[in-house]
SEVEXRO-851041 format. One record per residue (C-alpha): x, y, z; residue in one letter. Coordinates in nm, 2 decimals. Layout:
<vexzas>
VEXZA,px,py,pz,aa
VEXZA,X,Y,Z,A
...
</vexzas>
This chain:
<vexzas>
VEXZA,px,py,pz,aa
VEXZA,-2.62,0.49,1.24,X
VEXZA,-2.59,0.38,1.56,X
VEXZA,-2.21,0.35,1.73,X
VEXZA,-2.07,0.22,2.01,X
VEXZA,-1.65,0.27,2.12,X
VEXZA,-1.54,0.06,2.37,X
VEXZA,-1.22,0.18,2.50,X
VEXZA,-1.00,0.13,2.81,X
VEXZA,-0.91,0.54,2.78,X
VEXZA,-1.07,0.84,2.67,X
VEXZA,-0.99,1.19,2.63,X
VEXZA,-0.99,1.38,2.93,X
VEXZA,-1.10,1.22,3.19,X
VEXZA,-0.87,0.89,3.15,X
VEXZA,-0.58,0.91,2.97,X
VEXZA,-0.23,0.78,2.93,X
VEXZA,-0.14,0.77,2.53,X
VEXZA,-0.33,0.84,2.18,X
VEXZA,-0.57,0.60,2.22,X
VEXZA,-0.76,0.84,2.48,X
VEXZA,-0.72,1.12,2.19,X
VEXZA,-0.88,0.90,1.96,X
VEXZA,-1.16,0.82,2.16,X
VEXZA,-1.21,1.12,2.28,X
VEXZA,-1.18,1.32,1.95,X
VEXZA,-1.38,1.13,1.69,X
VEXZA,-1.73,1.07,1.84,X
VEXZA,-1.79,1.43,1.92,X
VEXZA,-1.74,1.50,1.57,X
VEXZA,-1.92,1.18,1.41,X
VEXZA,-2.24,1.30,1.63,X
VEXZA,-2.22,1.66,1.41,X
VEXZA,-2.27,1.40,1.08,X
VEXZA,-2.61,1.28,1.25,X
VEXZA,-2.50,0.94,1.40,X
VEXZA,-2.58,0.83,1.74,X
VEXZA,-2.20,0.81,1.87,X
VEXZA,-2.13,0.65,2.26,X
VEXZA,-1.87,0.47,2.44,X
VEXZA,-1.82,0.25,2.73,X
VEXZA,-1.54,0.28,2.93,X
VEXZA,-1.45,0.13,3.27,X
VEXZA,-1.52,0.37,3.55,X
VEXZA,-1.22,0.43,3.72,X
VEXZA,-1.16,0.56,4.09,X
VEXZA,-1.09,0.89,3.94,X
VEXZA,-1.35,0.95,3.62,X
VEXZA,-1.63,1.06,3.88,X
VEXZA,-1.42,1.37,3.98,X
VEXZA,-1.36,1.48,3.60,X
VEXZA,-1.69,1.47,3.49,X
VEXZA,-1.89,1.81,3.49,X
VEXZA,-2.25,1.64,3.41,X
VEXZA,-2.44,1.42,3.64,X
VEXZA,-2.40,1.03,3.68,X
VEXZA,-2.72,0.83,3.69,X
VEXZA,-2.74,0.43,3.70,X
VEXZA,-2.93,0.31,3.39,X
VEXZA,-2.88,-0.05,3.39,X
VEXZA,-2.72,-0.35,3.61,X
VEXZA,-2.59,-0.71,3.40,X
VEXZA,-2.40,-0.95,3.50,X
VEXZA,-2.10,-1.16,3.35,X
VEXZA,-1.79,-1.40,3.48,X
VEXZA,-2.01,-1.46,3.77,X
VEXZA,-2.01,-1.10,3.87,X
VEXZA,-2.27,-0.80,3.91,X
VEXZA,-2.22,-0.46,3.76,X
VEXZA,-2.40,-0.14,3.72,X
VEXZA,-2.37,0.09,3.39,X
VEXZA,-2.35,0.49,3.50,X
VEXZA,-2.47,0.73,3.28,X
VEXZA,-2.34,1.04,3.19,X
VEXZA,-2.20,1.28,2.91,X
VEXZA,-1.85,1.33,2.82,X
VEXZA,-1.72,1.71,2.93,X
VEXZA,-1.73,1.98,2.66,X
VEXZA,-1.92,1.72,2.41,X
VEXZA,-2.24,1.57,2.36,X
VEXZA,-2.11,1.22,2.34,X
VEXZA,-2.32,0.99,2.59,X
VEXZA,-2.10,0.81,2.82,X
VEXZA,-2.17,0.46,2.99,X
VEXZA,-1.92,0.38,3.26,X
VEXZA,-1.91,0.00,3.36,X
VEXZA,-1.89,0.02,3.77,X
VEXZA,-1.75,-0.29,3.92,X
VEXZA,-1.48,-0.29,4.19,X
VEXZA,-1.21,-0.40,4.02,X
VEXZA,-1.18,-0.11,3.83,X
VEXZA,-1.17,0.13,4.21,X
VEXZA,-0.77,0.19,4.13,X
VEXZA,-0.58,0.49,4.06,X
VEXZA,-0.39,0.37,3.75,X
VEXZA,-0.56,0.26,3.37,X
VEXZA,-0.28,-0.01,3.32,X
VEXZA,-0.05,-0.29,3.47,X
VEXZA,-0.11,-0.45,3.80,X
VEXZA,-0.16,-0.82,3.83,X
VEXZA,-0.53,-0.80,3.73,X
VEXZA,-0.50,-0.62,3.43,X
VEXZA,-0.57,-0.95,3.20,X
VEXZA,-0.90,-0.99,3.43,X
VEXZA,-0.99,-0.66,3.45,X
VEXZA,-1.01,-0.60,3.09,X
VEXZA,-1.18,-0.90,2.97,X
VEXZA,-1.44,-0.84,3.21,X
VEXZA,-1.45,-0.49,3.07,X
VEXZA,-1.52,-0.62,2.70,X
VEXZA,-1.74,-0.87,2.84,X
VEXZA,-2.00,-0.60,3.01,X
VEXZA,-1.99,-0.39,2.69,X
VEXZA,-2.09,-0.67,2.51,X
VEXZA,-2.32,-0.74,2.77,X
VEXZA,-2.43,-0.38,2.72,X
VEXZA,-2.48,-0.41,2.36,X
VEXZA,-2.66,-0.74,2.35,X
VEXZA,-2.89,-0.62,2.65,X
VEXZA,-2.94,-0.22,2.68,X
VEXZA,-2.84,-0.02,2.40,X
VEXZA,-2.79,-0.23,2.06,X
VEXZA,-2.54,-0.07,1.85,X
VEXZA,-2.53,-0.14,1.43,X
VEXZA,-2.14,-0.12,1.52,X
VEXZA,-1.90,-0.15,1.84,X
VEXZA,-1.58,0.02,1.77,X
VEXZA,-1.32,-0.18,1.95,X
VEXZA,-0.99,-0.04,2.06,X
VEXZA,-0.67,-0.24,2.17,X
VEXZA,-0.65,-0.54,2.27,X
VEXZA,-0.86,-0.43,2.60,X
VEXZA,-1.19,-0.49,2.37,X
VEXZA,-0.99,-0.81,2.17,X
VEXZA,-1.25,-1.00,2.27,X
VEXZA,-1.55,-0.84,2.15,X
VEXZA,-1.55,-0.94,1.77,X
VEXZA,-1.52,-1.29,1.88,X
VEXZA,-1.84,-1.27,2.09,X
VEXZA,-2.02,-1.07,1.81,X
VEXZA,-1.97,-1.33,1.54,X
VEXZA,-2.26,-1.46,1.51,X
VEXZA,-2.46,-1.13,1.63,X
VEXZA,-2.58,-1.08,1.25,X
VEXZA,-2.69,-0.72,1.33,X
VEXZA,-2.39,-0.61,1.50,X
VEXZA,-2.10,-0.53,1.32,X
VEXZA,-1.78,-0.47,1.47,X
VEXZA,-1.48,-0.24,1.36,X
VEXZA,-1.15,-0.30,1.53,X
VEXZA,-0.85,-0.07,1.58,X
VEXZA,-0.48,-0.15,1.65,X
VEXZA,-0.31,0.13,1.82,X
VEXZA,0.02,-0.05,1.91,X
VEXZA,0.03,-0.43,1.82,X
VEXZA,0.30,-0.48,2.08,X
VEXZA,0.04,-0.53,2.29,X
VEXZA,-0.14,-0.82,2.32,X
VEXZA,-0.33,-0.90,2.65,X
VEXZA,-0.37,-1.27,2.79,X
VEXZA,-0.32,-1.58,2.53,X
VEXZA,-0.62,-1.78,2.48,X
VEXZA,-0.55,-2.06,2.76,X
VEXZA,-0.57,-1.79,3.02,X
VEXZA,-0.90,-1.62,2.88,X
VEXZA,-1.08,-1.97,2.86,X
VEXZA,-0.95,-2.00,3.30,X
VEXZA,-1.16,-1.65,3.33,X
VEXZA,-1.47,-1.58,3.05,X
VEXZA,-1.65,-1.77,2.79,X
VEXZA,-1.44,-1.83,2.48,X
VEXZA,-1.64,-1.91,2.20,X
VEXZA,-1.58,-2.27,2.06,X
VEXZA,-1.50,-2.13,1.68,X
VEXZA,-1.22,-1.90,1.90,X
VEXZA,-0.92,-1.98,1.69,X
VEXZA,-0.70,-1.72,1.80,X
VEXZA,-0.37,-1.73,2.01,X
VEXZA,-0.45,-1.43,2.25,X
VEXZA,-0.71,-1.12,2.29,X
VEXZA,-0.58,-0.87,2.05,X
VEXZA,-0.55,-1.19,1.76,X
VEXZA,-0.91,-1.26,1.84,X
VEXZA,-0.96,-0.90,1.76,X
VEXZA,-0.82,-0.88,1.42,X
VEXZA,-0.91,-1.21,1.32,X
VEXZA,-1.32,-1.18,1.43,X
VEXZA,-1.41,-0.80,1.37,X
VEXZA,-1.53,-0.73,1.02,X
VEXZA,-1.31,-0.44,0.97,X
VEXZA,-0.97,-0.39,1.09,X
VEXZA,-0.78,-0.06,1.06,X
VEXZA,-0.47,0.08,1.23,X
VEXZA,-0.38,0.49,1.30,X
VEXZA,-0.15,0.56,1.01,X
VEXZA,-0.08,0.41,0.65,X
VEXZA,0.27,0.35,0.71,X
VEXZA,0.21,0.13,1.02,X
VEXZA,-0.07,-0.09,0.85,X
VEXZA,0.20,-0.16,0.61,X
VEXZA,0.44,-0.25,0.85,X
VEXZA,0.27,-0.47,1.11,X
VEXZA,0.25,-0.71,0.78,X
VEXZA,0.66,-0.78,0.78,X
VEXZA,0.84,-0.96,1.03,X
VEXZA,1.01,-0.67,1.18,X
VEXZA,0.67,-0.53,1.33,X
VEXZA,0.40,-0.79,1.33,X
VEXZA,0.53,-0.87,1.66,X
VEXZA,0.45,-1.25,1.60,X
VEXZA,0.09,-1.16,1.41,X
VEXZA,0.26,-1.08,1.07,X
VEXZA,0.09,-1.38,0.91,X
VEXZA,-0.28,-1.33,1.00,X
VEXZA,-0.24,-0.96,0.91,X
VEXZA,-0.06,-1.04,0.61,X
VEXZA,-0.43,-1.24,0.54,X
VEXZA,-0.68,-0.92,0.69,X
VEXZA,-0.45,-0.65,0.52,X
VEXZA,-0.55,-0.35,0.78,X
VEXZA,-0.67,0.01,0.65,X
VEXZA,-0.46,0.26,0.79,X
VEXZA,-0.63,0.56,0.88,X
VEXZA,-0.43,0.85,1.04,X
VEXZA,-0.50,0.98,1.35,X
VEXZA,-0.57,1.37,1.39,X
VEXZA,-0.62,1.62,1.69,X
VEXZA,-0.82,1.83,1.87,X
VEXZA,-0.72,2.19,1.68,X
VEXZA,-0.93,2.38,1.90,X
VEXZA,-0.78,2.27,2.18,X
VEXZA,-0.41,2.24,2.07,X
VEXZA,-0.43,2.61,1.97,X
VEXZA,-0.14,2.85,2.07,X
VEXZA,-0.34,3.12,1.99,X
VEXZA,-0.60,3.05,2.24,X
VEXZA,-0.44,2.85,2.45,X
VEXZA,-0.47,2.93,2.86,X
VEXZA,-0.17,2.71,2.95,X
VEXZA,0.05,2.96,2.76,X
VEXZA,0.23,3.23,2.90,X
VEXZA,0.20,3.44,2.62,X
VEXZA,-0.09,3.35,2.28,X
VEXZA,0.07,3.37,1.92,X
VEXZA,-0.05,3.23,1.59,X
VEXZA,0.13,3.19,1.26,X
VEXZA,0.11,3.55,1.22,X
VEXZA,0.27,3.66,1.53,X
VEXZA,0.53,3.41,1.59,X
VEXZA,0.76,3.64,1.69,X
VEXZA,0.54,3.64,2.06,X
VEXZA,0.62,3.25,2.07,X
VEXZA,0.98,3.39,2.21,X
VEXZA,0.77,3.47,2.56,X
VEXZA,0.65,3.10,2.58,X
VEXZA,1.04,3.01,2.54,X
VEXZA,1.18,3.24,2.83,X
VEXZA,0.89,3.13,3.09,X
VEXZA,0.95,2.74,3.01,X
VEXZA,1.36,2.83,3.08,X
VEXZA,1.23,3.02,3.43,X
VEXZA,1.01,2.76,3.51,X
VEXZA,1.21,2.44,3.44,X
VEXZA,1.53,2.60,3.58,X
VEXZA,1.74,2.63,3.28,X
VEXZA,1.97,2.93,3.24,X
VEXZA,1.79,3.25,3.03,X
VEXZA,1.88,3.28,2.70,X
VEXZA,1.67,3.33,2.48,X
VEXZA,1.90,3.25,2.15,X
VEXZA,1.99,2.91,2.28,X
VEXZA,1.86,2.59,2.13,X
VEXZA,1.59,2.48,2.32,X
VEXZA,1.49,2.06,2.27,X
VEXZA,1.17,1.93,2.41,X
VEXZA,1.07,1.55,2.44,X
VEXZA,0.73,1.41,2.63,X
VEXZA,0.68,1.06,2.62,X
VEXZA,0.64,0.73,2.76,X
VEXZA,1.00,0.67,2.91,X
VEXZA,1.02,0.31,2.72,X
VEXZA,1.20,0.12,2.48,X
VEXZA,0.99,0.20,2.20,X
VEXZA,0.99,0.60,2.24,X
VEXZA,1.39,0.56,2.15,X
VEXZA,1.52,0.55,2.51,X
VEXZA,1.80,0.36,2.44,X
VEXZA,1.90,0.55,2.12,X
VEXZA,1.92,0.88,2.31,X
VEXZA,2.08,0.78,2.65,X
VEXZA,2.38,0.68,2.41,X
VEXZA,2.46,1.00,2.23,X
VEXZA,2.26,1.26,2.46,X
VEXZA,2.59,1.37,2.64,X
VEXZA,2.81,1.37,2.36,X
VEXZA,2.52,1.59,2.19,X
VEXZA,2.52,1.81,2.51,X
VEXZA,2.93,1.84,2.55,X
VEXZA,2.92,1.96,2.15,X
VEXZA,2.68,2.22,2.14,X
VEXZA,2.55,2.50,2.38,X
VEXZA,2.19,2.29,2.35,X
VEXZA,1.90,2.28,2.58,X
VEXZA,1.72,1.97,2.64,X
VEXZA,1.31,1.94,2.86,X
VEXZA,1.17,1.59,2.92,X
VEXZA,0.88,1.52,3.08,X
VEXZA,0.73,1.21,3.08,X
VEXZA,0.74,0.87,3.32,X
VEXZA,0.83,0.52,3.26,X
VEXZA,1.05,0.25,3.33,X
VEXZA,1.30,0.34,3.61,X
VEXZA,1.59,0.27,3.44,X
VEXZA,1.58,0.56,3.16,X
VEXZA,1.40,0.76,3.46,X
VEXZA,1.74,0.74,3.68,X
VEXZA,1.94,0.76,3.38,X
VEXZA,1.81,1.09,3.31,X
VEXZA,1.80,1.22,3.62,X
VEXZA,2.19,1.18,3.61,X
VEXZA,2.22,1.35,3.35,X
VEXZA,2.00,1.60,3.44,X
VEXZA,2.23,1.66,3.79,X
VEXZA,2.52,1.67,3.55,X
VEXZA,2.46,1.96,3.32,X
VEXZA,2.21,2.17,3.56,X
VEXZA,2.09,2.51,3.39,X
VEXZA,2.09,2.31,3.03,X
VEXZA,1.87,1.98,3.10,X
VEXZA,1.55,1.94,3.27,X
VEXZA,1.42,1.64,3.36,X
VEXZA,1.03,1.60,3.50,X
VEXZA,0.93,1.26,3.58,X
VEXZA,0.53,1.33,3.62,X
VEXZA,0.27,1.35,3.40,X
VEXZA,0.14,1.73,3.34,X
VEXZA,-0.10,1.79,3.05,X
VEXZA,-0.04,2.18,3.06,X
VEXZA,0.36,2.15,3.10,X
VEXZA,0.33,1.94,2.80,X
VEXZA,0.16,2.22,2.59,X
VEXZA,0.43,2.50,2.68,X
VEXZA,0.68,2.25,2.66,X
VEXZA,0.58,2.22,2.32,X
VEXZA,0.51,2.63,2.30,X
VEXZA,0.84,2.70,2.42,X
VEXZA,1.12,2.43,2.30,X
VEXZA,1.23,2.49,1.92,X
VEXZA,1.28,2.13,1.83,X
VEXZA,1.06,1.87,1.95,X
VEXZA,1.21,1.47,1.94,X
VEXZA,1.07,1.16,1.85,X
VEXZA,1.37,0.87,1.78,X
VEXZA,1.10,0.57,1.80,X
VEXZA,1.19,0.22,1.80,X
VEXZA,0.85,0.21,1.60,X
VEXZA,0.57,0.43,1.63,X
VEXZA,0.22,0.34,1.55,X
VEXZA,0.11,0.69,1.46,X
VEXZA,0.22,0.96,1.72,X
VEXZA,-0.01,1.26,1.78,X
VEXZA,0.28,1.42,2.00,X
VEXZA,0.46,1.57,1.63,X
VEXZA,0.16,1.69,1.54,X
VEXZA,0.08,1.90,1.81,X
VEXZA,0.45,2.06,1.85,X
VEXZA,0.42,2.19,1.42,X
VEXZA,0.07,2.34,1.57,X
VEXZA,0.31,2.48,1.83,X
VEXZA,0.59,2.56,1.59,X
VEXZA,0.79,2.34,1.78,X
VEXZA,0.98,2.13,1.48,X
VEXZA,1.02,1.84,1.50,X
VEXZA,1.32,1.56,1.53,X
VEXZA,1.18,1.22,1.40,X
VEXZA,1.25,0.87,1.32,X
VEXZA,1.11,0.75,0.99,X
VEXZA,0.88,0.49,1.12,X
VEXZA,0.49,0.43,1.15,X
VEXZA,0.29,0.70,1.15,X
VEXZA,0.64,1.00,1.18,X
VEXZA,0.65,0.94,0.77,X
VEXZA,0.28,1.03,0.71,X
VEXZA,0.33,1.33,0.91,X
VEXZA,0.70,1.47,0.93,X
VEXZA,0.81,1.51,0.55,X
VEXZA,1.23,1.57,0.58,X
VEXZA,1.28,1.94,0.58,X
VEXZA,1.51,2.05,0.23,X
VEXZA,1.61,2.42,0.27,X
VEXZA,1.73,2.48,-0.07,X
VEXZA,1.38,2.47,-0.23,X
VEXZA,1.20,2.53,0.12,X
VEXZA,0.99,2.22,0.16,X
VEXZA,0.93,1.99,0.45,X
VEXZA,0.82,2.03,0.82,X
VEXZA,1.12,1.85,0.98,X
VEXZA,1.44,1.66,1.05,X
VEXZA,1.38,1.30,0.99,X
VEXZA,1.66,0.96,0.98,X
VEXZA,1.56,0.65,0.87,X
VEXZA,1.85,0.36,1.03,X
VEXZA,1.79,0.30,1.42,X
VEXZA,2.16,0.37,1.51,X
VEXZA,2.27,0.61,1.72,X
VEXZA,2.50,0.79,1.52,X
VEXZA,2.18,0.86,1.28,X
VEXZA,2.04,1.05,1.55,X
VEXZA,2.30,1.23,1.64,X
VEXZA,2.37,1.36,1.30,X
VEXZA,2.00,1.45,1.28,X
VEXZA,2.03,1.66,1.57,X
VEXZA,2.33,1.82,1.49,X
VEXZA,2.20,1.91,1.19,X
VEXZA,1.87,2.03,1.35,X
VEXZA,2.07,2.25,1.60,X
VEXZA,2.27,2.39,1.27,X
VEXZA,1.92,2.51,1.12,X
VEXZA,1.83,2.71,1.37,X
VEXZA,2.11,2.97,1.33,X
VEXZA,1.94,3.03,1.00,X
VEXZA,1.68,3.24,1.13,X
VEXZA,1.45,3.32,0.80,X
VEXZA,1.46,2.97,0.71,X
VEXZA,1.38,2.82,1.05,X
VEXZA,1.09,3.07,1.02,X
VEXZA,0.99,2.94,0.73,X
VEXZA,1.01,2.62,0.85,X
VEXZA,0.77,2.67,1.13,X
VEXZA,0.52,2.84,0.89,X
VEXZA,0.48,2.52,0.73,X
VEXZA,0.46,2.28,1.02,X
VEXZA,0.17,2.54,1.16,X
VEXZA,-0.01,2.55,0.88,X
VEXZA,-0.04,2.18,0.84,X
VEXZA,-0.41,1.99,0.84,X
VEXZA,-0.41,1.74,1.08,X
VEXZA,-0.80,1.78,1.17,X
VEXZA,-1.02,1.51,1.25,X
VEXZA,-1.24,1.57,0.98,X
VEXZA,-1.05,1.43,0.75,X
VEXZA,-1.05,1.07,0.96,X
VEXZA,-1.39,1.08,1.04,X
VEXZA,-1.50,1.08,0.72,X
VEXZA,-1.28,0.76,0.65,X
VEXZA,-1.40,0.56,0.92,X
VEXZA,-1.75,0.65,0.82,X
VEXZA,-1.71,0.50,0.55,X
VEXZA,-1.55,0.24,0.66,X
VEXZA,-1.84,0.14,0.93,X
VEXZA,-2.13,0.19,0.56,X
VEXZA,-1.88,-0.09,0.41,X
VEXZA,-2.03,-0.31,0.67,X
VEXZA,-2.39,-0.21,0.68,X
VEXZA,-2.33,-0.26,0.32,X
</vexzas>
C-alpha cells in the first residue's frame, strides 16, 4: 500500500506539539509492515539544517498562480522518504501564526495534492489538522485516492470558506464552513488521537461549533503512542545519570542535577513538580495561576516549568518565579533535552487541561517515573488510570471538575503520597512498565486505511 502524510510538523526536524510525534513516529514503523510510507511537509527556513541525508529537487508544479519545487530527501534516523514543498513563503523561522498562516497552509495542501495528482500517486493521503483540511475536498472525486483524516485539536480550524474561495480553488460540491470542516466532512475516514476525545468532540462542550457534523461522521479514536527507544531513561544521553525500572533508586542523580541546574535549593527529599507545555488556556493556565501560591505557602514543594506561550501566563510566572526563588523555576524557551530531565528528575509531572486531545507529555514522564497530576479529560483518561493505594492500582492522581479547588486537593494529595516511600515506588513501577508503543496504533490505522481499499 502506498501512503502519503501530509503534515505541517514532523518529528524532529519541525516540531511544536504531538502532531510532529505522530508524524514522525508512525511511518517509520508502517514501512517495517511492507507499505510504501512518505510525507510532505513545507520546507521551512530551518528543516535543511536538521536533515543528515542529502536534498535533491525531483519535481516543480504549480498552484494559486505560483511555482514550487518538491526536495527530496529522507527523514533522519528512518527510512521514511521525505518531500519538502519549497516556496518562499514558507522561508520563516516559526511553523505557526503570522498573518499568512491561512495562505500559507492552503497553498501547502494545495502542492501535496498537486504532488499526489502529478508525481507520486498515493492509494491514501493521510491528512493532519486543519493545515491539510482541504485535501479530502479536492480528492473527492479522485476514485483511486482515498484520504484518511486526523483531528489532533478541533479548536483549531483555519480560514472559513469565504476566505479560501478569495485564495484557491474550492470545489463547487464544498459544503463546508471552514478548512478543518471540509476535512471531516470530505475524507473517507476520520479518526482523532484518543477514544475519550472522539467521544467528546460529539457534545457541545467540545465540538467547538462542529458537534453536529461529527455527531453525523462519528470519528475512531485511535491513541497516540511514543517513540520508546527514544524516551528511554535507561539509554537516554540527556540524562545525567541512566536508570531503568530496575534501578530506580539512580533516578535520585537526575533529581539533584535538575535542582543544580534550574537553581532550586538541594534537597533531595523535597517534592519536586514538573510541568512543560504550551503556556495557553487549554494546558490549565488559568486553573494553576489561581491556587499555585497558596499550593507553594502550604507545603515545602518544588515546582519546574518550561514551556512558552501567551505573555500573560509567561509574566505571571515569572512573578512568581521571583517570589519564591530556590523553590520555582520558570524557563520560558523551548528545550527538547531540559524537557527529558525535567521529566527524569521532577517526581510529579502536571497536566490540569482545559481539554486535552490526547497528550503524549504523561506518557513520557510514567516512562520517566515521573507520576503524573492529570485532569480527566481527552486522551489523560485513556492513559492516567486514578492511583488507589489500598489495593495498589493506578499510575496517577487524576480530578475530574475544572475548578481550582479540584486541583489543589489533587496536588495536595499528590504531595502527601510521596512521604510514603514503598508505595510511591510502587507507583512508579507501574507508570514505567506501561505500553504505550506505537505498534499497537499502527496496526489500527492499518486497518483503518484496508477499510477503504476495501
Amino acid at each position: 500500500m502506498k501512503i502519503l502524510f501530509a503534515a505541517a510538523e514532523v518529528a524532529p526536524i519541525a516540531k511544536v506539539g504531538g502532531l510532529a510525534d505522530v508524524v514522525g513516529a508512525l511511518p517509520p514503523i508502517l514501512r517495517q509492515m511492507g507499505h510504501d510510507v512518505r510525507i510532505v511537509l513545507p520546507n521551512y527556513s530551518f528543516v535543511l539544517d536538521k536533515l543528515t541525508y542529502p536534498v535533491e529537487k525531483v519535481w516543480e508544479g504549480s498552484c494559486m498562480f505560483q511555482s514550487f519545487q518538491i526536495l527530496q530527501t529522507i527523514l533522519p534516523n528512518t527510512d521514511v522518504p521525505l518531500y519538502l514543498v519549497n516556496h518562499p513563503c514558507f522561508d520563516t523561522s516559526h511553523i505557526y501564526y503570522g498573518e499568512d498562516e491561512d495562505w500559507r497552509f492552503t497553498f501547502f495542501a494545495n502542492a501535496a495534492a498537486e504532488l499526489a495528482w502529478n508525481f507520486w500517486k498515493p492509494n491514501i493521503i493521510h491528512c493532519h489538522d486543519w493545515h491539510t483540511g482541504m485535501i479530502p475536498a479536492w480528492m473527492h472525486q479522485t476514485a483511486d485516492i482515498g484520504t484518511v483524516f486526523t483531528i489532533h485539536n478541533l479548536a483549531h480550524q483555519g480560514p472559513w470558506q469565504w476566505r479560501l474561495k478569495q485564495i484557491t480553488w474550492v470545489p463547487w460540491y464544498m459544503q463546508a464552513r471552514n478548512a478543518m470542516e471540509s476535512g471531516i466532512k470530505y475524507a473517507d475516514r476520520v479518526n482523532t488521537v484518543s477514544p475519550t476525545y472522539a467521544q467528546q468532540i460529539c457534545t457541545p462542550g467540545y465540538g467547538e461549533g462542529l458537534e453536529d457534523v461529527l455527531q453525523v461522521v462519528r470519528p475512531k479514536g485511535i491513541l497516540n503512542g511514543i517513540d520508546t527507544d527514544f524516551y528511554n531513561p535507561a539509554t537516554d544521553p540527556a540524562l545525567a545519570k541512566n536508570y531503568s525500572v530496575e534501578q530506580l533508586e539512580a533516578r535520585l542523580y537526575n533529581k539533584i542535577a535538575l535542582q543544580e541546574e534550574l537553581g532550586l535549593k538541594i534537597n533531595k527529599r523535597v517534592f519536586v513538580i514538573g510541568m512543560v507545555a504550551r503556556l495557553v488556556e487549554q494546558k490549565g493556565l488559568d486553573l494553576l495561576l489561581q491556587i499555585l501560591e497558596r499550593f507553594l505557602a502550604y507545603s515545602d514543594v518544588q515546582f519546574v516549568v518550561l514551556g512558552t506561550g501567551d505573555r500573560y501566563y509567561e509574566t505571571q510566572l515569572w512573578q512568581i518565579a521571583s517570589k519564591y526563588s530556590g523553590r520555582v523555576s520558570v524557563q520560558i524557551l523551548y528545550n527538547a533535552s531540559l524537557s527529558r530531565r525535567i521529566y527524569a528528575g521532577c517526581d510529579a509531572f502536571l497536566m490540569p487541561s482545559r481539554f486535552e486531545p490526547c497528550g503524549i507529555a504523561q506518557m513520557i514522564a510514567m516512562r520517566y517515573g515521573c507520576v503524573p497530576i492529570v485532569r480527566r479529560t481527552g486522551g489523560l483518561v485513556d492513559t492516567v488510570q486514578f492511583h488507589d493505594p489500598q489495593n495498589d492500582t493506578g499510575t496517577g492522581f487524576c480530578f475530574d471538575r475544572y475548578e481550582p479547588l479540584d486541583l489543589y486537593t489533587c496536588m495536595v494529595r499528590a504531595w502527601e503520597s510521596y512521604r510514603y516511600t514503598a508505595s510511591w515506588r510502587k507507583l512508579q513501577t507501574r507508570g514505567m512498565t506501561q505500553d504505550f508503543s506505537w505498534q499497537r496504533a499502527a496496526q489500527q490505522y492499518l486497518e483503518l486505511y484496508q477499510s477503504i481499499m476495501g
